[in-house]
Each structure stands twice: as structure tokens, then as C-alpha cells.
C-alpha positions as CSV (number, residue, x, y, z in Angstrom):
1,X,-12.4,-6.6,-17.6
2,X,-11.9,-4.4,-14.5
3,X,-8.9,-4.2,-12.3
4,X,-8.3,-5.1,-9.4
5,X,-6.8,-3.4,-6.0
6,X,-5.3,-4.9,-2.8
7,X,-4.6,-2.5,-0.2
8,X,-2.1,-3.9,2.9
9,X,0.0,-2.7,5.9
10,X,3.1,-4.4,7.2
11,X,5.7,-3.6,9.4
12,X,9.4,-3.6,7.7
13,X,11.7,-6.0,9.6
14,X,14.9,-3.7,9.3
15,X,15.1,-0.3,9.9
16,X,15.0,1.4,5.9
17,X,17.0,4.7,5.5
18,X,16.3,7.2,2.7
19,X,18.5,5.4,0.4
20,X,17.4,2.2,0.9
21,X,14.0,3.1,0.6
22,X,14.8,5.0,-2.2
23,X,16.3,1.7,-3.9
24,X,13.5,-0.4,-2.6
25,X,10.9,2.5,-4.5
26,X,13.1,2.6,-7.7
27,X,13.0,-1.5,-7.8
28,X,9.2,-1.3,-7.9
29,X,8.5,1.3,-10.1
30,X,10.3,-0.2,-12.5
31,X,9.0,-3.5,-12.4
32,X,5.4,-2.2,-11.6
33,X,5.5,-0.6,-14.7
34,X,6.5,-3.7,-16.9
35,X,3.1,-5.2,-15.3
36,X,0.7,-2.9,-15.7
37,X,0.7,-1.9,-11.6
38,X,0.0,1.4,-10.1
39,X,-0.3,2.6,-6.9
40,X,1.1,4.5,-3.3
41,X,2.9,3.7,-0.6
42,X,2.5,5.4,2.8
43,X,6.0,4.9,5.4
44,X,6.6,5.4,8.6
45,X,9.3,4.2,11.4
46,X,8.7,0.6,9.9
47,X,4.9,0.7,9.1
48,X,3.6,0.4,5.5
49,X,0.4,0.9,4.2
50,X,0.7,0.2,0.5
51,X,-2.5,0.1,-2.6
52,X,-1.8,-1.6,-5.3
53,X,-3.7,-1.7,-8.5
54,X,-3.7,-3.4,-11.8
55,X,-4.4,-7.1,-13.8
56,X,-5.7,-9.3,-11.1
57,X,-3.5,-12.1,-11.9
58,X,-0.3,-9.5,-11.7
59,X,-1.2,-8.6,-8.5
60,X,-1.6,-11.7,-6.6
61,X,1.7,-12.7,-8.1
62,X,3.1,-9.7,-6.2
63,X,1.5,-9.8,-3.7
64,X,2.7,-13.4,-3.0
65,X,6.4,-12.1,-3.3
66,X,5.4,-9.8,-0.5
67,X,4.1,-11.8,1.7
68,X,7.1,-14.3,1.2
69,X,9.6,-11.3,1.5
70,X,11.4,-11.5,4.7
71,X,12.1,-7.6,4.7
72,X,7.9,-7.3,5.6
73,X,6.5,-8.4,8.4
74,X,2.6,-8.6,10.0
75,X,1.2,-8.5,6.3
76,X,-2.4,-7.9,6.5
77,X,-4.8,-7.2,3.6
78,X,-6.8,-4.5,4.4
79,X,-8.9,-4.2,0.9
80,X,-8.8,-7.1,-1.8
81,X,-11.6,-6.2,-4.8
82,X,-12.4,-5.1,-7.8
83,X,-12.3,-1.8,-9.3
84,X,-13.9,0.2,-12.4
85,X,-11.5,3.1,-12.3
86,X,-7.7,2.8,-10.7
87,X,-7.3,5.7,-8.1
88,X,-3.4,6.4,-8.7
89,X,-3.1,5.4,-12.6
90,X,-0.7,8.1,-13.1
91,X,2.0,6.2,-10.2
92,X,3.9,3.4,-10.9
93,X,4.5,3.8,-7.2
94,X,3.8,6.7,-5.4
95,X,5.4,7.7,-1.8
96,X,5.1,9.7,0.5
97,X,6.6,9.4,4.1
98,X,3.8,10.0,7.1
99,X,4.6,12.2,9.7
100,X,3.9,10.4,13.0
101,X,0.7,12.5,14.0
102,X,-0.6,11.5,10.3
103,X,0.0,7.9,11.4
104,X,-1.9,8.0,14.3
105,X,-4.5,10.2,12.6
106,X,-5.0,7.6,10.3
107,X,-4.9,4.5,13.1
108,X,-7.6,6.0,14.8
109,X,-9.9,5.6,11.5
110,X,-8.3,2.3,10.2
111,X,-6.5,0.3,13.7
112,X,-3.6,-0.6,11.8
113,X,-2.9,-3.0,14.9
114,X,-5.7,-4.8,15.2
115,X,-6.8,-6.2,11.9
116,X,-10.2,-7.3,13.0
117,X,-11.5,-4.1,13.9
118,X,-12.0,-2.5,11.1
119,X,-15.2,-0.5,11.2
120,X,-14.7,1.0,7.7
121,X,-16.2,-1.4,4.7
122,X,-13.5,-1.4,1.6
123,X,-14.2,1.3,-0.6
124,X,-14.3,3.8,2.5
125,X,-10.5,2.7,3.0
126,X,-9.8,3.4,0.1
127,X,-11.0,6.5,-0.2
128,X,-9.7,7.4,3.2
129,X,-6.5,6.3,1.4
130,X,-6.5,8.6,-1.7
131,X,-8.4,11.7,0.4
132,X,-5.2,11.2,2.7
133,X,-2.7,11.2,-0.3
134,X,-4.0,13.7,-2.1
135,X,-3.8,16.3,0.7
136,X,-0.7,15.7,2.9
């Protein structure tokens, strides 16, 4: 049976520090690993763009706990499908904090504000998403 991946973006309702973030990251790893879920997350001042890959029915279980988590705000899927191959099967939950020209690099390819103008189909975000990763 193939996996499945949801990609979002949010916008954290408190201001996270380093160590917050960092407990916040060790949290999920821990527990993503107990269900089978990989992934990244990509930070900035607030914004969150996270993948999330794994057992379908783990995921939406998650994924509800996001979306009910009061710390996120303006949660918006971006990419909800099936998958044959997981792109990040070696993270539990990989991070990496964006610079603030990588942000808007990326906003001008995916509006991260607008969630109805995507031009990009699924699989190109997440490509976009692993090209991104994998070279900053």
C-alpha cells in the first residue's frame, strides 16, 4: 500500500525561540517515529511549511492535532496524495530555519498568502520542496 504525504504552511501564533523550537522539534521526532512519519520542516519569523509523510491513517490523525493546535494558525494544505517513494525517509523530522530572502524566494513560486493561487500542480511542490531542502 503506498504512503501518503500532506504538505502545509501555517503561521505560529507565538513568537518560538531556538529552545522552544528545539522542544517543539524533539516532541515530534520522537512521536513521528513511533508512527511510522517522516518528513521536514521549513521556519521562518512565524511561517511554517511542513511535509509530512507516512500511513495515511497516521497522518490525518496528526494532521487533525495540527489543525486543532492553538500554537498554529492559517493552516492550509498545500499537497494531500499519495506517494510510491517518501522523499525524506531518512527524517523523523527534519529542519532547517529559512533565511528571509529563501522565504520570499520560495513565495514567489508557491504564494504562501494566497492559497488559491497556486500555479504549481502537487508533485511540482513537492519537488520544489525537496530541491529547496536539499540545497540550502
Amino acid at each position: 500500500m503506498p504512503d501518503h504525504c500532506i504538505v502545509y504552511r501555517s503561521h505560529s501564533s507565538e513568537l518560538l525561540d531556538e529552545n522552544n523550537l528545539a522542544t517543539v522539534l524533539l516532541h515530534s521526532r520522537c512521536h513521528n517515529k513511533k508512527a511510522g512519519i517522516t518528513g521536514v520542516l521549513l521556519f521562518l519569523h512565524g511561517q511554517i511549511i511542513q511535509v509530512l509523510e507516512g500511513d495515511q491513517h497516521e497522518l490525518s490523525l496528526l494532521y487533525d492535532r495540527i489543525q486543532r493546535d492553538k500554537r498554529h494558525t492559517n493552516v492550509t494544505t498545500l499537497v494531500s496524495q499519495s506517494v510510491n517513494q517518501r522523499l525524506f525517509s531518512s527524517w523523523n523530522m527534519g529542519y532547517k530555519t529559512l533565511t528571509t530572502s529563501q522565504l520570499e524566494e520560495f513565495n514567489v513560486i508557491v504564494d504562501l498568502n494566497n492559497k488559491k493561487a497556486f500555479n504549481l500542480n502537487q508533485q511540482s511542490i513537492l519537488d520544489l520542496i525537496q530541491a529547496f531542502y536539499n540545497t540550502n
